[in-house]
N, C-alpha and C positions, 0 to 999 in steps of 0.2 A: 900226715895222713893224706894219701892217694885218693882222690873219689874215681872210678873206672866204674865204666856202664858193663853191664854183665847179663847175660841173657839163660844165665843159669836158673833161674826163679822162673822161667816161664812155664820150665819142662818141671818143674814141683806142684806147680798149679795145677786143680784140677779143672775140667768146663763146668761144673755146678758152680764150680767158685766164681768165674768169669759172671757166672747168671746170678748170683748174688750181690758183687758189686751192682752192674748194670741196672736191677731192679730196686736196691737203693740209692742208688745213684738218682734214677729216674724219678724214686718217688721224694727224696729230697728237692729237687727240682721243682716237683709238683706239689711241694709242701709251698718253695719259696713264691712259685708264680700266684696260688692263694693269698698266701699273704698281700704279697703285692699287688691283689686286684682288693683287694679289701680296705689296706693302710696305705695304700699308695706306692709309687715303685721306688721311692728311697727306702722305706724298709722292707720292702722286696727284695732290695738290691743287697741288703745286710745278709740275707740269709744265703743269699747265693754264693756269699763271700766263702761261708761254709763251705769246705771242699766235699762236695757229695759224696765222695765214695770213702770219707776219713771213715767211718763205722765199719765197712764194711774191713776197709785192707788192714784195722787195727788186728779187728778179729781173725784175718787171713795170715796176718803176719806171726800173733800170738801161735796158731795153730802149727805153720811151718815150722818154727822155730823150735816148737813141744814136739812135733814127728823127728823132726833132722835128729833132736838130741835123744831123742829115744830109739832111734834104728841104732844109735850108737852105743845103745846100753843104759844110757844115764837117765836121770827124771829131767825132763828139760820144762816142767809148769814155770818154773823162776826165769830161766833164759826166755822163755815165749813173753812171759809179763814184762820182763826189760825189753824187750824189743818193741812189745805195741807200745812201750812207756816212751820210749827213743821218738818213733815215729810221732806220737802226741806232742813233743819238743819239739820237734822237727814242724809241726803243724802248728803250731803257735807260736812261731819265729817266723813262721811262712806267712801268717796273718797279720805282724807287724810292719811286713815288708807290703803286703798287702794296703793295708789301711793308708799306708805312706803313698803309695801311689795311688790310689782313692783321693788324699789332698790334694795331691798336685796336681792330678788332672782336671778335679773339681775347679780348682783356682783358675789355669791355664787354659783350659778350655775355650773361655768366652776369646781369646785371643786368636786361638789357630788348633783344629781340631789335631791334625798333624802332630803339630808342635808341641801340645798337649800329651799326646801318647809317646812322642822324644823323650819330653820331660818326666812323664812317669815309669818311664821304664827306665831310666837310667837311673831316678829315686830310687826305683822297688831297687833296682841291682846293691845301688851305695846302700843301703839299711839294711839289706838283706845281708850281704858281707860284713858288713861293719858288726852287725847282729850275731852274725856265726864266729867272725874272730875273738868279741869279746866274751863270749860265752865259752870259747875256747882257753881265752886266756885265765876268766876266771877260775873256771874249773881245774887249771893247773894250779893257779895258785892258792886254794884250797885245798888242794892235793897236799901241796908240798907243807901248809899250817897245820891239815891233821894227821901226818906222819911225824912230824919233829915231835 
C-alpha cells in the first residue's frame, strides 16, 4: 500500500463544509479550555488530545463517499459508513501514538525541554508505525484464517 498525498478532496468539498469543521473545531476547543479552567489543565489537556475536527470530517467523509458512489449509480450508505469507520481506526491509533509521546515528554521534560520534544516525537513516530504495521499484519492474518 502507497500513502500519496492528493488534492483531489479539496475540489469535492464544499465551503459550508470548511464552516462546519472550523466551528466545531472551535467549539471543541472551547469545550476543552472550560474544562481546563475548572479541573485544571492536565485534564484540559486530555480533551484537547481529542482531535477537534474528528466529528466533523467523520460526517464529511461518510457524506463524500455516499455522493461519489451515488453519481455512479450505486447506493454508497455502506461505502460512506466504512469510510467514517476507517477514519475512527485511523483516530484511535493516532491517539495511541499520542498518549506515547504525552509520557515521554512528561518524563523528559524536567531534563531539556528540547530534548524532550526529540524524544517524543520520535516515540509518537516508533508507536505510531509499530501501531499501523501490526494492525496491518493482523488483519492479514485474519484474512487468511477466515478464508481457509
Amino acid at each position: 500500500m502507497l500513502v500519496k498525498l492528493s488534492s483531489s478532496s479539496l475540489k469535492q468539498t464544499h465551503w459550508y463544509e470548511y464552516g462546519v469543521r472550523f466551528v466545531l473545531g472551535g467549539l471543541a476547543t472551547v469545550l476543552a479550555g472550560l474544562v481546563g479552567a475548572h479541573f485544571g489543565e492536565s485534564v484540559g489537556g486530555l480533551f484537547l488530545a481529542l482531535p477537534a475536527v474528528f466529528c466533523a470530517s467523520a460526517t464529511l467523509i461518510e457524506s463524500h463517499e455516499r455522493r461519489a458512489k451515488e453519481k455512479a449509480g450505486l447506493n454508497g450508505r455502506r461505502r460512506g459508513q466504512q469510510a467514517a469507520a476507517l477514519d475512527a481506526a485511523g483516530a484511535g491509533l493516532g491517539s495511541i501514538g499520542l498518549a506515547a509521546f504525552a509520557a515521554v515528554f512528561s518524563i523528559t521534560v524536567p531534563a531539556s525541554t528540547v530534548g524532550a520534544f526529540v524524544a517524543a516525537i520520535a516515540t509518537w513516530a516508533a508507536v505510531s508505525v509499530s501501531i499501523w504495521w501490526l494492525r496491518r499484519k493482523l488483519r492479514i492474518v485474519s484474512r487468511r484464517r477466515s478464508s481457509s
